[in-house]
C-alpha positions in Angstrom: -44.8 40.2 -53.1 -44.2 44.0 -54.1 -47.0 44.7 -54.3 -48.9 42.5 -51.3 -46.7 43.1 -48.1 -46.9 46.5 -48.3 -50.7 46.4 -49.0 -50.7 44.6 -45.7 -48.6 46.6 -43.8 -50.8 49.9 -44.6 -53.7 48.5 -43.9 -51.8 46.8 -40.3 -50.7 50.0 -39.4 -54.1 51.9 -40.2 -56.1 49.5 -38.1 -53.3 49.4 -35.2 -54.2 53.2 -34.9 -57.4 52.6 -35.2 -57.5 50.4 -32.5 -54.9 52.6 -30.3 -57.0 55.5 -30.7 -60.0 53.5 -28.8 -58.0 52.0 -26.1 -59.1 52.5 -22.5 -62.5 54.2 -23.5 -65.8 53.2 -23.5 -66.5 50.3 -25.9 -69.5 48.6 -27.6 -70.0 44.8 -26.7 -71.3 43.3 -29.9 -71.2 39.6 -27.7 -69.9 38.8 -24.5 -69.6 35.0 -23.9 -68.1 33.0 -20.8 -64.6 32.9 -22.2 -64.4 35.3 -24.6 -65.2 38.9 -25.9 -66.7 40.5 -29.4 -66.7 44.4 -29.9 -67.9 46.7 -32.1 -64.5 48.0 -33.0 -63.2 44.4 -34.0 -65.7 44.6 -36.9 -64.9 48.5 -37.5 -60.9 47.2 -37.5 -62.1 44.3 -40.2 -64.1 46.9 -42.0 -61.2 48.7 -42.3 -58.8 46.8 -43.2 -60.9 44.9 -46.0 -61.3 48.0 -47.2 -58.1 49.3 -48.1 -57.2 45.8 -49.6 -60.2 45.4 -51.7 -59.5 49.0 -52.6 -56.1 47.7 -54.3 -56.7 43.9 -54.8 -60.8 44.1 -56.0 -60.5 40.6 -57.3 -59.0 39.3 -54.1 -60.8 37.2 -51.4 -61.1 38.3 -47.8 -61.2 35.7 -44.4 -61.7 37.3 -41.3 -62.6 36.7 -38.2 -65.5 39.4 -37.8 -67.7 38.4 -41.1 -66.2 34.9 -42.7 -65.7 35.2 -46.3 -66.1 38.5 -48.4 -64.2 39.8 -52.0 -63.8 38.1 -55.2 -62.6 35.1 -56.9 -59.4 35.8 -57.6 -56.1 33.7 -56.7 -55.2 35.3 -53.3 -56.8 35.0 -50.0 -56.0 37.4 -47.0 -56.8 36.0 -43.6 -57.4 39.0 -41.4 -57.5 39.1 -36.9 -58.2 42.8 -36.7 -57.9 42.8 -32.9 -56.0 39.8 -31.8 -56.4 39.8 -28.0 -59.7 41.3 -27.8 -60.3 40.4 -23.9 -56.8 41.7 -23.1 -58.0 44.9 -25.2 -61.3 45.3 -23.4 -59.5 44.9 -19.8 -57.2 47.8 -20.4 -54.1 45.5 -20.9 -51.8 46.9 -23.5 -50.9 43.4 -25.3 -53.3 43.2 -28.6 -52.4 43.7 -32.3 -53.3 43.3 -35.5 -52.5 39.9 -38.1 -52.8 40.3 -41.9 -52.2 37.1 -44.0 -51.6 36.2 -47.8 -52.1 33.1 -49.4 -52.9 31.2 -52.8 -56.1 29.9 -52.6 -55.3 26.8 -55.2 -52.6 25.7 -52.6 -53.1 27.3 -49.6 -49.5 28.6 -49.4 -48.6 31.3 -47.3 -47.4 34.7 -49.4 -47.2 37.4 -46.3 -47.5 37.7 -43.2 -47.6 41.0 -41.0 -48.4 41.5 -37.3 -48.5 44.8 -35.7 -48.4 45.5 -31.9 -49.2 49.2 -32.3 -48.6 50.0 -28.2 -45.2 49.2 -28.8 -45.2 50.2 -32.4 -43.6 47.2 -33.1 -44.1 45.7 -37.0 -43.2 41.8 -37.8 -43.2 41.3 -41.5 -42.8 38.8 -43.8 -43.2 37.0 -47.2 -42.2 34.7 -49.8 -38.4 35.3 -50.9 -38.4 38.0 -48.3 -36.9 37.0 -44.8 -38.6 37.8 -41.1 -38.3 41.2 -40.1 -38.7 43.4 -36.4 -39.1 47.1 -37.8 -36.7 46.3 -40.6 -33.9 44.4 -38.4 -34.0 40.6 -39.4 -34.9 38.2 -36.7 -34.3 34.3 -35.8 -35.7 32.1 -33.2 -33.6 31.8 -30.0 -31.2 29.0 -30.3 -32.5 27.6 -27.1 -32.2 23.7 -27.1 -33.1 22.4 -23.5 -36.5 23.0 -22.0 -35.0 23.8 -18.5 -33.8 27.0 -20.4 -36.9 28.2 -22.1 -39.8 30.2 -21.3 -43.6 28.9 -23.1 -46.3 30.5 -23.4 -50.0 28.5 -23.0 -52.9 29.3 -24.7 -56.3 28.5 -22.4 -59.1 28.3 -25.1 -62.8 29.4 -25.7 -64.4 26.1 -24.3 -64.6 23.9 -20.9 -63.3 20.7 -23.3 -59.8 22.5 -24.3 -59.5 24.2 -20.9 -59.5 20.7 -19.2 -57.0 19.2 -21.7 -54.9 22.7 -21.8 -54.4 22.1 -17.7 -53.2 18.7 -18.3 -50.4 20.0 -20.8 -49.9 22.5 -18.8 -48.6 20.6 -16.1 -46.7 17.9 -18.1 -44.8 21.3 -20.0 -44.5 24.0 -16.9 -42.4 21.5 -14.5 -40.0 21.1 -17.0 -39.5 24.6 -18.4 -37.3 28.4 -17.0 -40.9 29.8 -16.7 -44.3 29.8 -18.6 -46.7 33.1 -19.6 -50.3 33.2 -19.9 -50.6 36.0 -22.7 -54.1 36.3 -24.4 -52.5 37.0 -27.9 -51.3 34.1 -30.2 -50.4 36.4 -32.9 -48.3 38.1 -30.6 -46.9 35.1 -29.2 -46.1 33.7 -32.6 -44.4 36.7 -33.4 -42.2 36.6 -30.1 -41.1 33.1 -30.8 -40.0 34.6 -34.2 -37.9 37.1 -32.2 -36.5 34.9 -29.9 -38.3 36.3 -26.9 -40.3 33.2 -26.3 -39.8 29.2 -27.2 -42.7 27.8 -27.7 -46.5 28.1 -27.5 -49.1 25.6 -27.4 -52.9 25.7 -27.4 -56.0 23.8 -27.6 -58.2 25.5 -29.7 -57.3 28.1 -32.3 -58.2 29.5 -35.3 -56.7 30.0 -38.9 -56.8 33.8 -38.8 -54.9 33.6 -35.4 -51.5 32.1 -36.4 -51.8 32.6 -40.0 -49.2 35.1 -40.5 -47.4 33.9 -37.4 -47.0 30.3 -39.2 -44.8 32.1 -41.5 -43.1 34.7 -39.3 -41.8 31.6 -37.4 -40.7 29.4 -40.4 -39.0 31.7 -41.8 -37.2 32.7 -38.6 -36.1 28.8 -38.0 -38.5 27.4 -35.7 -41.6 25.0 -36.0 -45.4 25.1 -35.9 -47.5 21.7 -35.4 -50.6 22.3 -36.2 -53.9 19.3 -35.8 -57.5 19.4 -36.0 -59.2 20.9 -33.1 -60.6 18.1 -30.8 -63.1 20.8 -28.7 -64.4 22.7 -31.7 -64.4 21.5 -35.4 -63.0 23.8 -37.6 -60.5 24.9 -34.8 -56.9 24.0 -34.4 -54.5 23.0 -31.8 -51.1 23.8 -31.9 -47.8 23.8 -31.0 -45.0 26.3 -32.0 -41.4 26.3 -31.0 -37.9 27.4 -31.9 -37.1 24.3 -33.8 -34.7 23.4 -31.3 -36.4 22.6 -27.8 -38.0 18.7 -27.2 -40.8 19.7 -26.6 -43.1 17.3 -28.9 -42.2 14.8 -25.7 -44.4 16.8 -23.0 -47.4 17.1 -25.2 
């Protein structure tokens, strides 16, 4: 762990400026579909990062959203998002970051998770024997217990099959909740959870390099994720992730 986390924080932190430095200019569209957006600089942002890792961990293997698998054999896999929130980033809203991952290949346990929102400059951090972090200050899920108290975020996915079974949750969760947001950033709404900012966040259809780092960011701050193959899109999730506290299994 001394030696991963900070690997992924530098490599967080040089991407987030990366990233920063582009904002609100003119941007190559790599691929724009119906309900969602692929740039240029999310691969440059992957490039990046998987370069600075490799640089230090040759042997190491790399999954990422922009490329699938790249590196070696060795025992650790990092699951990279470079820009997590890319629509929100092409739109000019300033809610996007970056998510780094670590885990053992053999058993797919989770080793370190960072996500950095570099508008705010605001770094979660995490890892194995070392506890959830918000620039250094420890952090814990609200302690929230009834839904009429809580505010939930909702995830509307990539596809008209989630979107029409997201609606439906919707409506089941939102009358019974303080308030809900519609974010564009799970990584970012993992990590608020985390915080204690948020409750809970559910969503069709999402994938590994999404919530991997905020799986552990919210574990290790007391809360809950539930995660279950994707019914829209194999080889995507849904999931629900929540202080530990709230009921909220009973309006899914």
């Amino acid at each position: 762990m001394k030696e991963l986390l900070p690997a992924a924080i530098n490599a967080a932190k040089a991407a987030g400026k990366l990233i920063l430095e582009n904002f609100g200019t003119d941007l190559h569209v790599n691929e724009m579909k119906q309900y969602d957006i692929k740039l240029e600089l999310d691969v440059r942002s992957q490039e990046l990062i998987t370069g600075m890792l490799l640089a230090e961990f040759p042997e190491h293997a790399i999954l990422g959203e922009e490329g699938g698998d790249t590196g070696g054999e060795g025992p650790i896999e990092w699951i990279i998002d470079p820009i997590d929130g890319t629509v929100n980033y092409f739109f000019g809203i300033p809610h996007f970051c970056v998510s780094i991952a670590a885990r053992e290949r053999a058993s797919q346990k989770l080793l370190v998770g960072v996500i950095y929102d570099p508008t705010q400059d605001e770094l979660w951090t995490v890892a194995e024997g070392v506890p959830p972090t918000l620039n250094g200050k420890l952090i814990a899920c609200s302690t929230r217990s009834e839904m009429a108290q809580c505010v939930v975020t909702i995830g509307f996915s990539k596809s008209k099959e989630s979107l029409d079974a997201g609606f439906e949750r919707y409506k089941r969760i939102s009358y019974n909740v303080r308030k809900t947001r519609m974010l564009g950033s799970a990584a970012l709404a993992m990590a608020y959870i985390a915080c204690g900012r948020l409750d809970a966040y559910v969503e069709e259809q999402i994938s590994l390099w999404d919530i991997a780092a905020g799986i552990m960011l919210i574990e290790a701050a007391g809360g809950k994720v539930m995660l279950k193959p994707g019914a829209a899109k194999e080889g995507t999730m849904f999931i629900c992730a929540w202080n530990g506290r709230i009921p909220i299994e009973e309006y899914l």
